[in-house]
C-alpha positions as CSV (number, residue, x, y, z in Angstrom):
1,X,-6.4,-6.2,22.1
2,X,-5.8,-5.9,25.8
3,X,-3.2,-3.9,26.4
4,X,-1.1,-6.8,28.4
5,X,-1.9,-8.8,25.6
6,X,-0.2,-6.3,23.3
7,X,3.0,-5.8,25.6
8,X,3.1,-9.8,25.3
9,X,3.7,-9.3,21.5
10,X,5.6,-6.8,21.6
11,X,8.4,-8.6,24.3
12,X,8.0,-11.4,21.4
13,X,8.9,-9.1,18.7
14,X,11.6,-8.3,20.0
15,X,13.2,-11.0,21.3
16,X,12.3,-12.3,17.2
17,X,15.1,-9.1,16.3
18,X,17.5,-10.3,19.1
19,X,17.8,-13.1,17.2
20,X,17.9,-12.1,13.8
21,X,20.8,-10.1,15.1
22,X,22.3,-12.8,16.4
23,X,21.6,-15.3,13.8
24,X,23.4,-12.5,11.4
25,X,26.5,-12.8,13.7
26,X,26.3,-8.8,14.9
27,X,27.1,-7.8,18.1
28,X,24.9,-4.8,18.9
29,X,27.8,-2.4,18.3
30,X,28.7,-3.7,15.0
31,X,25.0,-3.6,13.8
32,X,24.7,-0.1,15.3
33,X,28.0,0.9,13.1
34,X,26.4,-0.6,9.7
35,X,23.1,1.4,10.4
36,X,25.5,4.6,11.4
37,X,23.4,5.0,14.5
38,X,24.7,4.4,18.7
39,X,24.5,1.5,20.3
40,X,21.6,2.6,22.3
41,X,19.8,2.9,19.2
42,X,19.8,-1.1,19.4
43,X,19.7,-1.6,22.8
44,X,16.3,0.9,23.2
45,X,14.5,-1.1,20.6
46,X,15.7,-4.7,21.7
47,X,14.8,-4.0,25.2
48,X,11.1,-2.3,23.6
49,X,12.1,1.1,25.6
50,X,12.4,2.2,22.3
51,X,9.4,1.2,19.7
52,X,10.6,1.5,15.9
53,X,8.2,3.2,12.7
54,X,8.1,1.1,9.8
55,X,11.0,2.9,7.8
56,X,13.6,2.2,10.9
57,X,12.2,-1.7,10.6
58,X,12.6,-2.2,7.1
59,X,16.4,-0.4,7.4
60,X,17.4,-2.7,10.1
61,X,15.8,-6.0,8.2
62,X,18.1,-5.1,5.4
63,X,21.1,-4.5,7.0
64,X,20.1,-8.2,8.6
65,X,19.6,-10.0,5.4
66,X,16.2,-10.5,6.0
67,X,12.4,-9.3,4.7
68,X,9.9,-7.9,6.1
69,X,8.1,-11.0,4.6
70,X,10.2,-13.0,6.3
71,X,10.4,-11.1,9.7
72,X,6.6,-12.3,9.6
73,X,7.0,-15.6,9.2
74,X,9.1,-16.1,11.9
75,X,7.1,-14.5,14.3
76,X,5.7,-17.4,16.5
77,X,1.9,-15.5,17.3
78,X,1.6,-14.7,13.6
79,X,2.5,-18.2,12.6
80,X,-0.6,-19.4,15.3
81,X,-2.9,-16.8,13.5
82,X,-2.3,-17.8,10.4
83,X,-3.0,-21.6,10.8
């Protein structure tokens, strides 16, 4: 995958947790708090200065409600490859 191509998906990824975070009604801060991390933890990883492992993913799903099965479903380019 061409590296611009890759950046592409990874802007999209994130933008997908903005809005899980959002849909869940957390402010950065208060999401930050439940995970017992700073702010900047969030903000790093929202903004992709920051790229998460799979173990800080997972964490941050739960504390959103949501599955890793379900984080994949709502990603729009995965939805287009799986068609």
């Amino acid at each position: 995958m061409k590296r611009r191509q890759h950046r592409e998906l990874y802007e999209e990824f994130c933008e997908n947790l903005i809005s899980l975070r959002e849909g869940a009604s957390f402010t950065q801060q208060q999401l930050a708090k439940k995970l017992g991390k700073p702010q900047s933890f969030i903000s790093k990883y929202e903004s992709g200065e920051r790229r998460l492992d799979i173990v800080e993913l997972v964490t941050i799903l739960d504390a959103l409600g949501v599955t890793l099965a379900e984080l994949s479903l709502n990603f729009p380019s995965t939805a287009k490859r799986v068609k």
